[in-house]
C-alpha positions in Angstrom: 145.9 54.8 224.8 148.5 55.6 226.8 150.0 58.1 224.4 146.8 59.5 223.4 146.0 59.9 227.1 149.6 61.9 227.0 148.4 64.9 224.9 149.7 63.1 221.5 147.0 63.6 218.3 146.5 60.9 216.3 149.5 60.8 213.6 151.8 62.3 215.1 153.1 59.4 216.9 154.2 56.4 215.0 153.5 52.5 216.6 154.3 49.2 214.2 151.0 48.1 215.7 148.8 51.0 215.2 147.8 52.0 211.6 145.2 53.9 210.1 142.8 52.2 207.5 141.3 55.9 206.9 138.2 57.8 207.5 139.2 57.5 211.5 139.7 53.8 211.9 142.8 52.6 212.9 144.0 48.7 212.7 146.0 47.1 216.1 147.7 44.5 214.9 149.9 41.7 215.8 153.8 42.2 214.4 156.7 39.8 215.1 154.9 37.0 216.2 156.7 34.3 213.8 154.4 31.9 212.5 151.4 33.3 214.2 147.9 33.9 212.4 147.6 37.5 212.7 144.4 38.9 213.9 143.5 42.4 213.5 141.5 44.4 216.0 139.6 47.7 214.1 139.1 51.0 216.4 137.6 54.6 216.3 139.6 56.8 218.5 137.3 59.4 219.2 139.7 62.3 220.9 137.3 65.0 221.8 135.2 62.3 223.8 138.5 60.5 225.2 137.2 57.3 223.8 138.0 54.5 221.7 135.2 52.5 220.1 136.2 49.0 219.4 134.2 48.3 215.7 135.3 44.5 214.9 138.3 42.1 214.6 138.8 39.9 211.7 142.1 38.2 210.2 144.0 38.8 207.0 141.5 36.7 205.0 138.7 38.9 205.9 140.6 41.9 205.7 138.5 44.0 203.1 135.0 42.8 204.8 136.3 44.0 208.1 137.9 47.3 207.0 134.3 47.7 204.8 132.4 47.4 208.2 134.5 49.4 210.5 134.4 52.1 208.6 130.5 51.8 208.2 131.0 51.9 211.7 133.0 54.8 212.4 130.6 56.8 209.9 127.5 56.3 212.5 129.3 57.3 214.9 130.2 60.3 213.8 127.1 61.2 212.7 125.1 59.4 215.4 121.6 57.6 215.3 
């Protein structure tokens, strides 16, 4: 947030955390953590509005369900209700 809230557009800042899964949705993710289960947090930056939609979170074993959903998501969003 902090380096959106800088003036930075999406892509053009690269975070091992921080990676996109397309179609606007972008994965936070744990990295480092030895041992650790990783969970996976799915988000919708939206930068016009200055806001960042949290869609789901899910683990490795869910990964494809979870991307599947967030981007269904993200697509409502965009094109609203």
């Amino acid at each position: 947030m902090a380096l959106l809230r800088a003036g930075h557009k999406l892509g053009s800042f690269q975070v091992g955390f921080f990676r996109s899964e397309r179609e606007g949705v972008y994965r936070i993710g744990q990295t480092g953590v030895p041992s650790a289960k990783e969970s996976r947090l799915y988000v919708f930056p939206n930068a016009e509005q200055q806001v960042m939609y949290v869609l789901t979170i899910g683990t490795k074993e869910g990964q494809a369900e979870d991307i599947n959903e967030a981007h269904r998501i993200a697509r409502s969003l965009r094109t609203g209700p």
